[in-house]
C-alpha positions in Angstrom: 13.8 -5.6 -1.2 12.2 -9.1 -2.8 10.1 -11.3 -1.4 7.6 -14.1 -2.1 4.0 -14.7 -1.2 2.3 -18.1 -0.2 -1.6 -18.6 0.3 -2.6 -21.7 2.9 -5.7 -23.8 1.6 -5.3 -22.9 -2.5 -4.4 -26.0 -4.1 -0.8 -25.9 -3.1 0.4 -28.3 -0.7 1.8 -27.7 2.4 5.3 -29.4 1.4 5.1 -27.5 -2.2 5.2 -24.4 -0.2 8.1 -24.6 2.4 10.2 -26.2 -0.6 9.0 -22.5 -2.2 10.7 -21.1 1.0 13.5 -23.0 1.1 14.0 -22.3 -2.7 13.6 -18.4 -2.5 15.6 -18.5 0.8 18.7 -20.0 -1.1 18.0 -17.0 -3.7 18.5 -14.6 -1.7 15.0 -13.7 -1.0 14.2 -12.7 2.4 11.0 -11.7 2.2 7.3 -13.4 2.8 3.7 -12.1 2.3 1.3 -14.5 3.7 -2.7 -14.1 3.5 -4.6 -14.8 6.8 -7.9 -14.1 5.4 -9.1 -15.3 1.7 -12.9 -16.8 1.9 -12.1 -19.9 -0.8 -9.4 -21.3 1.1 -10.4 -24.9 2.2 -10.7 -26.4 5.8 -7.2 -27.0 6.5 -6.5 -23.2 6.6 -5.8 -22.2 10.1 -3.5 -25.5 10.8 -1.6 -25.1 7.3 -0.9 -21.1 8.5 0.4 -22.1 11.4 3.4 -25.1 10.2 3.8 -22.1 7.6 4.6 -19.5 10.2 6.8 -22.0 11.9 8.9 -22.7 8.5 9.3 -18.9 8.0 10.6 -18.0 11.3 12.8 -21.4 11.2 14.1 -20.0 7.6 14.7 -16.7 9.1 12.8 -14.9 6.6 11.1 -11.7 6.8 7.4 -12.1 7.3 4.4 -9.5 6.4 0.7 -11.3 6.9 -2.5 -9.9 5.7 -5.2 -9.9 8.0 -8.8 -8.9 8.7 -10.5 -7.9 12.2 -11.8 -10.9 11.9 -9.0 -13.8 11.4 -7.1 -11.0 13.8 -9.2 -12.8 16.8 -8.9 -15.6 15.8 -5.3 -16.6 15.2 -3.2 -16.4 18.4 -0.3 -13.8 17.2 1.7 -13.7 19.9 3.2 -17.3 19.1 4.3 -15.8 16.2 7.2 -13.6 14.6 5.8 -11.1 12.7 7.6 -8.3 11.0 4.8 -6.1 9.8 1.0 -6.7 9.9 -1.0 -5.5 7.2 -4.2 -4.6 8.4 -6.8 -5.1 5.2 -10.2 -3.9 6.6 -12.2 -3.8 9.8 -10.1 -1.7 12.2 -10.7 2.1 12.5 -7.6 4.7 12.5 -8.0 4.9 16.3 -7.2 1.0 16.6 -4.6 1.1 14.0 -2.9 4.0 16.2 -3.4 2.1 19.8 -1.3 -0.8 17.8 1.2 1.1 16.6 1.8 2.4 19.6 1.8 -0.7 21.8 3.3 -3.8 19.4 6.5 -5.9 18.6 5.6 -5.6 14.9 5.2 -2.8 12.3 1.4 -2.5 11.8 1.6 -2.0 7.6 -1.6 0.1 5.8 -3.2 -0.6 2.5 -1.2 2.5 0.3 -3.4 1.5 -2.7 -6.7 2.8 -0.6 -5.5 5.1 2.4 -6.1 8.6 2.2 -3.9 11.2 3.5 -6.8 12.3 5.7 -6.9 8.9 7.7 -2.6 9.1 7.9 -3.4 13.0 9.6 -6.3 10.8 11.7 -4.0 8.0 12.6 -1.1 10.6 13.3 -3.7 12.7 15.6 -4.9 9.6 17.8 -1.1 9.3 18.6 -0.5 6.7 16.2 4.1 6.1 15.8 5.0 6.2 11.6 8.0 4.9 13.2 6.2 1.9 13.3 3.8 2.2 10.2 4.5 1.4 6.4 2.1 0.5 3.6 2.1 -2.0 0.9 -0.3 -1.6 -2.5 -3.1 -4.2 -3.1 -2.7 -6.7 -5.8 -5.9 -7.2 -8.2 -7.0 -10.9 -8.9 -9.8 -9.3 -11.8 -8.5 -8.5 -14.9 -8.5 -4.8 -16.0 -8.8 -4.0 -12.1 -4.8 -2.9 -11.4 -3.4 0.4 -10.8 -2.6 2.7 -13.1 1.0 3.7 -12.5 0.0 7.5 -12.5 -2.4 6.7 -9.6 0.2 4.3 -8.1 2.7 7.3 -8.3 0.6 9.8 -6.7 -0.4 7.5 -4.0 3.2 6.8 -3.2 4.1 10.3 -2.7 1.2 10.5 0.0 3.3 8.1 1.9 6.5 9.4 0.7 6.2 12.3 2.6 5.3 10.7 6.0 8.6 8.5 5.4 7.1 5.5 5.0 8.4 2.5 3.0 6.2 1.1 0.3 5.6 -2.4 -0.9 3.7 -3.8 -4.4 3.5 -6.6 -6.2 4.3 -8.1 -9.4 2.5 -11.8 -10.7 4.0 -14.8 -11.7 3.0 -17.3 -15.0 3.8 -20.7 -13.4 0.7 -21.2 -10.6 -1.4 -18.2 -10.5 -3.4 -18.1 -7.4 -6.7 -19.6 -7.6 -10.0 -19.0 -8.3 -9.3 -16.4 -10.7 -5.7 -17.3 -12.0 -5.3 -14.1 -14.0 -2.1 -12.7 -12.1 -1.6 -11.1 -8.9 -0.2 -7.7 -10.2 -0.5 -4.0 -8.4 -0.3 -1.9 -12.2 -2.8 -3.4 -14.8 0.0 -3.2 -17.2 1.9 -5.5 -15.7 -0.1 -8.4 -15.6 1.2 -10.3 -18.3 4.9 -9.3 -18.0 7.4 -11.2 -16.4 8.5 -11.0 -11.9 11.7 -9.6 -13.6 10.3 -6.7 -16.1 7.7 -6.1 -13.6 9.5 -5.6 -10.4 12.1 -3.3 -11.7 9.4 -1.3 -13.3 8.5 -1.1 -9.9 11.4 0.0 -8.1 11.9 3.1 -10.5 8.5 3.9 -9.5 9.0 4.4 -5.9 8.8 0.9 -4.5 10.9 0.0 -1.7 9.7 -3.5 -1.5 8.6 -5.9 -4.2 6.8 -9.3 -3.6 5.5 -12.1 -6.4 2.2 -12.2 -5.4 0.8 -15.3 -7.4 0.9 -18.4 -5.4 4.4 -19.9 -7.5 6.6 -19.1 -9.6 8.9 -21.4 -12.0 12.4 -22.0 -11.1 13.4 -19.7 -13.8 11.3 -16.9 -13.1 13.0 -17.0 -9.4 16.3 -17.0 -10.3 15.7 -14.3 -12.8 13.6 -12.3 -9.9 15.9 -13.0 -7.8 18.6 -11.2 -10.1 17.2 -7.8 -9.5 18.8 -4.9 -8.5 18.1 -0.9 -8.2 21.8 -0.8 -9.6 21.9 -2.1 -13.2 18.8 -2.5 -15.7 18.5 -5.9 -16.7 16.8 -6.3 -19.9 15.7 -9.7 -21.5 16.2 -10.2 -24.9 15.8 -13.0 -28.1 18.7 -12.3 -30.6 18.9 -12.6 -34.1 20.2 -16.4 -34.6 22.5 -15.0 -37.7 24.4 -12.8 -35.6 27.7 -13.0 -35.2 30.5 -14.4 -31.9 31.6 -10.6 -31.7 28.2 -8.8 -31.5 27.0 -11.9 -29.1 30.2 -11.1 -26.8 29.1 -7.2 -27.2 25.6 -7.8 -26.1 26.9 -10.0 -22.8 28.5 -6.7 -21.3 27.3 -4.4 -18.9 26.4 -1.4 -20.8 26.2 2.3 -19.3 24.0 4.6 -21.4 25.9 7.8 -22.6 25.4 11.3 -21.1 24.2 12.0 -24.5 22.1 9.5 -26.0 19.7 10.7 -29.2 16.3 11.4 -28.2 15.1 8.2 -29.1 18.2 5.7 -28.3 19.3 4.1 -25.7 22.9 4.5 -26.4 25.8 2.0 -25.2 28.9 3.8 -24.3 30.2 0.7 -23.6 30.5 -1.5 -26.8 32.3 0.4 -29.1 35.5 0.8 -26.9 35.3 -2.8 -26.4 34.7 -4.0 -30.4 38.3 -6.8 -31.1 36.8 -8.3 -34.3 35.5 -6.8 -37.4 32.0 -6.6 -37.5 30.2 -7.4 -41.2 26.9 -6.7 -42.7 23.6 -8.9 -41.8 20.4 -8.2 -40.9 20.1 -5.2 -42.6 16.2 -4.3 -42.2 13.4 -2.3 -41.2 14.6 -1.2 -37.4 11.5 -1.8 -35.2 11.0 -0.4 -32.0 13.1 -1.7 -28.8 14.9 -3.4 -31.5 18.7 -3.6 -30.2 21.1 -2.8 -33.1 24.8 -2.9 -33.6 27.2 -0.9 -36.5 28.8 -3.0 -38.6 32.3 -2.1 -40.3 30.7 0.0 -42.8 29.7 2.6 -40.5 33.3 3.0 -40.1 34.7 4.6 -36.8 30.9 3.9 -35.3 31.7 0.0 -35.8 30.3 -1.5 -32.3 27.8 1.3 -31.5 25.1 -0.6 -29.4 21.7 1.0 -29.4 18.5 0.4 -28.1 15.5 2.2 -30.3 12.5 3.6 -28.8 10.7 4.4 -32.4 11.2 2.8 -35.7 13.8 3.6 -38.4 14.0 2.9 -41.1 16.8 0.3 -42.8 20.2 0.7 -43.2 23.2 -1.3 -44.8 25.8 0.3 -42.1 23.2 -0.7 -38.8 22.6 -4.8 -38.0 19.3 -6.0 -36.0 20.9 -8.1 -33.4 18.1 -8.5 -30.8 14.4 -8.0 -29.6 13.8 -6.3 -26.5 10.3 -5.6 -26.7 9.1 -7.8 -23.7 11.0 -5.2 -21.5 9.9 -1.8 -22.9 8.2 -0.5 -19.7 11.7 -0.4 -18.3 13.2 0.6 -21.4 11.5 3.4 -21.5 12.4 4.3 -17.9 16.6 4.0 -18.7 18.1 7.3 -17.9 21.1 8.9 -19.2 23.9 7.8 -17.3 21.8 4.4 -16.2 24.0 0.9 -16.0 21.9 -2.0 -18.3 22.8 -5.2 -18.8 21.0 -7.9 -21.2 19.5 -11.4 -20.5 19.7 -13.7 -23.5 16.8 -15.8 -24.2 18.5 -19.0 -23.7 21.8 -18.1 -21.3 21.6 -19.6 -18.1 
């Protein structure tokens, strides 16, 4: 469901990037995405790509590798364990059939570009979706990404052949060069975080999700790494005057009601776990994705957890405790019934 990417030939050493493999391997992470065809890479390209290929099938991991009808000549594939080949540009529907038809590997489509009319061509010439999937491009350019209607709509295309989808989400510690403004899929996620990003993501339809800038930080791994289809997991910076007994309310995993207001999300969790009186502080403005807690003065409400999707306005019964705005893309997407936890700003 995760997975990495690493570019030969941009600025990264070769070392630097099977300790990257090693370090998302121990994650959890099984997954790679590996470029065989960018034009700045420097002259070391083709040998680099191949110790690379022989760290990623000595780690075990899952490999995908972009390629071009050019560098698809050149490189001798059959050495190699691939588990899907994305095929970027230069091959017609009738080649992209014959190799679906005839190799060890899944032969994986650009989903951000296909039409349904080439997956009816493809399909015609006797191509096997049994052995087809697709991932989205990423855009180096700002303002370039996907739109997550058009993402959406594009998915259902393949959706309804059965295919599994891949996208990708960047990273802030070493974007990939020459650009270095983020490898996202959706425009709106190029300054959020691998861990906002990627769950955004999977709600979306995404079966696969890959960083796709060249590293990310230790923390932005493990916090990747973290993600799950299961439970929401929303960072957050508390309030530094909130209490022990509102901290040890935020660290538990929350399940929204059945019946949350219109604009809450609404912790049925909290309140039936409240063991310490909860007193009056930060008592002001409520801003949006603000998280709030009742203190004693709303009386049998004491504990109610709440995340706001509009303002409100102050009240002496409601504390501030915490800011989720960085996650509001996924806040937005929390369903009634939904599991969430929080990540503190801070917490290991």
């Amino acid at each position: 469901m995760l997975g990495i990417s690493v570019y030969a030939g941009l600025g990264i050493s070769l070392e630097e990037n099977i300790k990257y493999l090693e370090e998302a391997k121990k994650l959890g992470i099984e997954n790679v995405f590996l470029s065989l065809h960018i034009p700045e890479v420097n002259n070391n390209f083709l040998d680099e790509i191949r110790e690379l290929l022989l760290a990623i099938k000595r780690l075990n991991l899952n490999l995908t590798a972009d390629i071009s009808k050019k560098y698809f000549e050149k490189i001798e594939l059959n050495k190699f364990n691939f588990d899907a080949l994305r095929l970027d540009f230069g091959f017609t529907n009738q080649e992209i059939a014959e190799l679906s038809q005839n190799i060890d590997y899944k032969i994986n489509l650009n989903a951000s570009t296909l039409k349904e009319s080439d997956l009816k061509s493809i399909i015609a010439a006797a191509g096997n979706l049994e052995n087809i999937e697709a991932s989205h491009n990423y855009y180096p350019r700002e303002e370039t990404g996907l739109s997550e209607k058009l993402l959406v709509k594009k998915n259902n295309i393949f959706k309804k052949y059965g295919l599994d989808i891949a996208a990708f989400v960047p990273a802030k510690y070493k974007k990939r060069p020459p650009i270095k403004a983020g490898l996202p899929t959706i425009e709106k996620h190029r300054f959020l975080t691998p861990l906002v990003a990627a769950q955004d993501l999977l709600k979306l339809g995404i079966d696969k999700v890959y960083i796709g800038d060249s590293r990310a930080s230790k923390e932005e791994l493990i916090d990747f790494s973290a993600v799950t289809r299961d439970i929401f997991i929303i960072p957050i910076k508390i309030n530094e005057e909130i209490s022990q007994e509102e901290k040890r309310l935020l660290r538990l995993t929350h399940k929204n009601r059945q019946d949350p207001g219109e604009y809450l999300i609404r912790s049925e969790t909290a309140r039936k776990n409240i063991k310490k009186r909860i007193k009056p502080v930060n008592n002001n403005k409520r801003f949006k994705y603000s998280v709030t807690i009742d203190n004693h003065k709303y009386q049998r409400y004491e504990g109610d957890l709440n995340i706001l999707k509009k303002e409100y306005p102050a009240d002496k019964k409601i504390n501030i405790v915490a800011d989720a705005g960085k996650a509001a893309v996924i806040i937005e997407k929390i369903k009634e019934g939904d599991k969430f936890k929080f990540k503190i700003k801070g917490d290991d």
